[in-house]
N, C-alpha and C positions, 0 to 999 in steps of 0.2 A: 425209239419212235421212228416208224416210218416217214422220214419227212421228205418232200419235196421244196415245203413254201417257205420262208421264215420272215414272218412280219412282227415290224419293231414297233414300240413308241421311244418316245428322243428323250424328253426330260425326266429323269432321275434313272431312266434303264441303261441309254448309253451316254448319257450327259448329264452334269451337275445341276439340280435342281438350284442351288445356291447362284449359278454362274446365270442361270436366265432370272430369275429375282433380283439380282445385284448387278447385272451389266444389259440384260436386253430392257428386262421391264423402264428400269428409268429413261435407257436412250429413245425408249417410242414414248416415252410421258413427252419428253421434254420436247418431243417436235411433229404430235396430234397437229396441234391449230394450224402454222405454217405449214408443214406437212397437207392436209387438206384444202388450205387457200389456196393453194397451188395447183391442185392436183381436182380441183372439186368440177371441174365440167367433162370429167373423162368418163364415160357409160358405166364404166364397172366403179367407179367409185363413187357415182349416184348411187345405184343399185345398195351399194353398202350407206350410204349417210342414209337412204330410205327406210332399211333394217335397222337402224340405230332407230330414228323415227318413231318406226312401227313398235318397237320392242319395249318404248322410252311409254307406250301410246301418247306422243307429244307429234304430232303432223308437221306444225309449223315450228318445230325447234328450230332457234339460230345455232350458228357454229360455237357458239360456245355454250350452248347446251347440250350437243352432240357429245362436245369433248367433256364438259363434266359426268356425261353419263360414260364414255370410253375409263374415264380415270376412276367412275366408281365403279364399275366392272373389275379393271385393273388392281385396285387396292383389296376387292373381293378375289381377286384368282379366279375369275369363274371366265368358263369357257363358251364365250358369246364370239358367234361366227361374225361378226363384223367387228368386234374388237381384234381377232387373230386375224382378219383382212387388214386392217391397218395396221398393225405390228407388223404384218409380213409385210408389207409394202416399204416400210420405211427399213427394217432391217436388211433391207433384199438391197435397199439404197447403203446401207453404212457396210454392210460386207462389199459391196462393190469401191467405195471408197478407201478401201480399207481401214473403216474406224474399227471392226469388228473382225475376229477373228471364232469360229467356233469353241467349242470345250468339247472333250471327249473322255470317258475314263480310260486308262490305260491300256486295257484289254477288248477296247469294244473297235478300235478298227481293225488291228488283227484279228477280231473274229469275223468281221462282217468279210475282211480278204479271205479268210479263210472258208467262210460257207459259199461266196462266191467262186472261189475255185474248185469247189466239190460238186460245185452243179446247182445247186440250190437256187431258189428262185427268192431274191430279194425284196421287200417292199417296207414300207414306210407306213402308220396308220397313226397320228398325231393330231392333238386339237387345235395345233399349229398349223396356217395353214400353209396349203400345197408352194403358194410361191417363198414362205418361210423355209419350207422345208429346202426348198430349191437353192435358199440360199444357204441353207444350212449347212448343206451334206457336197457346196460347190465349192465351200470359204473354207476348209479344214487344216488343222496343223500340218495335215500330210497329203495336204493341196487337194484336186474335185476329187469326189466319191459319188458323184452323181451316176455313172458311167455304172457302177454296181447294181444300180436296182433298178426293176423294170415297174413299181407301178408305184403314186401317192397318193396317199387316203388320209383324207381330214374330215371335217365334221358336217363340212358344205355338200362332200362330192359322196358321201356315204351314210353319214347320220351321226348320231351322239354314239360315244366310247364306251357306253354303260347299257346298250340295247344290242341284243340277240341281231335284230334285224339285220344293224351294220355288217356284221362278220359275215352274215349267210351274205348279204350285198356283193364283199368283198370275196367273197369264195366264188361265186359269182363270174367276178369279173378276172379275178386270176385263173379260172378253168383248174384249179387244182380241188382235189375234194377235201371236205372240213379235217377227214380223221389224215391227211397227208401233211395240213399245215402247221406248226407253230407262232404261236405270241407272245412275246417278251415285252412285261410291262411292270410297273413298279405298285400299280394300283388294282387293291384287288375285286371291286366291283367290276373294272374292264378283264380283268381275268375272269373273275365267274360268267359273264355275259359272252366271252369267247369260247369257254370250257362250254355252256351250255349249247353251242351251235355247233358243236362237235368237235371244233380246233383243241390241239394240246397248247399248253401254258406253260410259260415259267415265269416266274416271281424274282 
């Protein structure tokens, strides 16, 4: 493959799908409500309790109807852009406190040193979002990893991970051409939706 670009997703391609189920998922169950009373007059996280809201079609939801619709999201696995807004928010807080530490499979940060030292251009495309990601790839066994890649794509800033759209978006905005980049992702509707915008794939 002629490549230039190589864009990741995080969970199960370079990171333990078990370790975000079993250690991130509960840490944002367990501190939604607080988490949000606290934080609920700041512009961007209206903007998301409005999205919960709208998506709930509940207008005048109280906060603890927000948070039951966040935690049935959560028990669904389903990737709703204001639920990956407050997870990232509160993880971005537990990695800075150091309750949290990333997971990574054994081979995935020496590859990412590795295609960064070959020239490759790094990026990220997750239904995590951007400040998750931020804390993700800053908090690492083998300390920040942020400094590696030049662009992040979630589902807010590009679109859903199962639509042609997103990829052509992101080819886009990395100025590299489709048949130059690769996707490594664990899921293979986000692969066929990349393979079909021109990107190469690995599984």
């Amino acid at each position: 493959m002629p490549l230039r670009a190589v864009v990741l997703d995080i969970e199960g391609t370079t990171s333990s799908t078990g370790f975000v189920h079993d250690t991130l998922y509960p840490y944002s169950r367990e501190r939604f409500r607080d988490w949000i009373a606290a934080h609920a007059t700041q512009p961007e996280v209206q903007v998301q309790l409005a999205a919960v809201r709208d998506l709930a079609r509940e207008p005048d939801a109280s906060l603890d109807r927000v948070v039951w619709w966040l935690e049935h999201w959560l028990d669904g696995d389903q990737k709703i852009t204001p639920l990956k807004a407050f997870q990232g928010w509160i993880w971005a807080e537990g990695f800075a406190a150091g309750d949290l530490v990333s997971h990574f499979f054994d081979d995935a940060i020496p590859a990412i040193r590795g295609w960064h030292d070959a020239g490759l251009m790094l990026s990220i495309f997750s239904s995590g979002s951007v400040s998750a990601q931020h804390a993700w790839f800053g908090n690492t066994p083998e300390g920040d990893l942020l400094p590696l890649f030049t662009h992040h794509f979630d589902t807010e800033n590009v679109g859903p991970k199962r639509e042609m759209a997103s990829y052509r978006t992101i080819t886009d905005r990395l100025g590299v051409a489709a048949a130059d980049t690769v996707f490594f992702s664990d899921l293979v509707a986000e692969l066929d939706a990349a393979r079909l915008s021109g990107w190469h794939t690995v599984g």
